[in-house]
C-alpha positions in Angstrom: -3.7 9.4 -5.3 -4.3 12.6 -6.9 -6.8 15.1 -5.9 -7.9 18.8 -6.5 -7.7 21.6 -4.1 -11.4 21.6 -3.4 -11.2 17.9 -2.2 -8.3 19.4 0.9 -10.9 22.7 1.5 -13.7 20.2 2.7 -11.4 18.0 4.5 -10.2 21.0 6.5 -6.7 19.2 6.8 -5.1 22.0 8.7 -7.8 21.5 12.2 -8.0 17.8 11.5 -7.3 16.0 14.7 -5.6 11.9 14.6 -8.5 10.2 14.9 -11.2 12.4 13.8 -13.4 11.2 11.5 -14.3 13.9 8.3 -17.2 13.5 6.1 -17.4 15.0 2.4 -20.4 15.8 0.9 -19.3 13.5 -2.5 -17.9 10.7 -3.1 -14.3 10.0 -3.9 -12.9 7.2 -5.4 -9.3 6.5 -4.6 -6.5 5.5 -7.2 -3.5 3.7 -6.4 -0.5 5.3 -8.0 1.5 2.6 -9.9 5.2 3.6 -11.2 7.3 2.3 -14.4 9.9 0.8 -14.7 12.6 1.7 -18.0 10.7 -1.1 -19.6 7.7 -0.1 -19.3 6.1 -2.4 -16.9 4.1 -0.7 -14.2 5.1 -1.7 -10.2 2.6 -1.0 -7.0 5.1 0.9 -5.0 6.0 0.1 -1.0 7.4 2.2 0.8 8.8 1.5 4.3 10.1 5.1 5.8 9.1 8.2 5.1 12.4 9.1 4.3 11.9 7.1 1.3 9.1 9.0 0.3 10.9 12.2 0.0 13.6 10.4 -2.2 11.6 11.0 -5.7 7.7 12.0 -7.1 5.1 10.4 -5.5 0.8 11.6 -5.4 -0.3 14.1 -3.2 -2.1 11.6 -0.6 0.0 8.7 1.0 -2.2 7.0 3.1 -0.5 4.1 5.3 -1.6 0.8 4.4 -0.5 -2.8 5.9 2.4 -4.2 4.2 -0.1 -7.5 3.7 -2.4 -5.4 2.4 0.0 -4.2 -0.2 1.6 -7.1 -1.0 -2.4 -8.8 -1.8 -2.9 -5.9 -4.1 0.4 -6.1 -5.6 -1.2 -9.7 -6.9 -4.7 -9.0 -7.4 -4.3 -5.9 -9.7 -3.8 -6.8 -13.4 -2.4 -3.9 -14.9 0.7 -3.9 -12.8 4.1 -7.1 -12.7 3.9 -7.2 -8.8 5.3 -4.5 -5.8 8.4 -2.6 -5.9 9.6 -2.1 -2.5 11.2 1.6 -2.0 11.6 2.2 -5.7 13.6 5.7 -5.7 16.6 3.8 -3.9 18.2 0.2 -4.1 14.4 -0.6 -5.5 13.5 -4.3 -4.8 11.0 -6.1 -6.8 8.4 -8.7 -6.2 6.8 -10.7 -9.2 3.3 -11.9 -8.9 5.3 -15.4 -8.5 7.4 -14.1 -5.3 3.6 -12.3 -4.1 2.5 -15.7 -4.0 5.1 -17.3 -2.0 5.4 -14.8 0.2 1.7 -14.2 1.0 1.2 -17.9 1.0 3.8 -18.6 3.7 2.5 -15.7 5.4 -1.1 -17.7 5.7 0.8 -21.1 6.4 2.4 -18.8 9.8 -1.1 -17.2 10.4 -2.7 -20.7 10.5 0.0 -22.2 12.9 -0.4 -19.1 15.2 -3.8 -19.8 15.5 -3.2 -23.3 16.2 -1.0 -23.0 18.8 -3.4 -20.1 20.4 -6.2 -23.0 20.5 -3.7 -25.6 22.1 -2.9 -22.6 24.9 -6.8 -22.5 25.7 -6.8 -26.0 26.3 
């Protein structure tokens, strides 16, 4: 996400305490950053380290987000191919195809988890 210098002045990030809850007097909509690949086609990027990060050009807000979370958007947004996972090194792609599989499986686990949890209460 990209954002102008009055947007930091209100958030008062230099006294902002983990945690703390900050208010702005105006709405802001937040834009995930999507990035290209040589052909054109635009990837949701993952990364898993900040070290990655700092490899190459990315907004001026990261915000962490669940991996699942990622992956779902990765597959609901139309304008990108899927999720590039740490694109500035050894980049590793995922299709909307693969974002299926892989979320579905994750479901099929989540379901048996919870399964099993129900047969421990018995």
């Amino acid at each position: 996400m990209d954002a102008d210098d009055s947007f930091f002045e209100q958030l008062d990030i230099e006294n902002a305490v983990i945690g703390e809850e900050r208010r702005l007097d105006r709405d802001v909509r937040l834009r995930m950053d999507t990035m290209k690949d040589p052909s054109g086609d635009e990837w949701l990027p993952l990364f898993f380290t900040t070290e990655e990060i700092g490899k190459g050009e990315t907004g001026n807000i990261l915000i962490p987000v669940e991996v699942k979370d990622v992956l779902t958007l990765g597959l609901k947004m139309e304008n990108v191919k899927g999720v590039v996972i740490n694109p500035f090194d050894k980049p590793f792609t995922m299709n909307k195809e693969l974002l299926e599989k892989v979320l579905g499986e994750c479901e099929r686990l989540e379901e048996m988890k919870k399964a099993d949890a129900g047969k421990e209460e018995v």
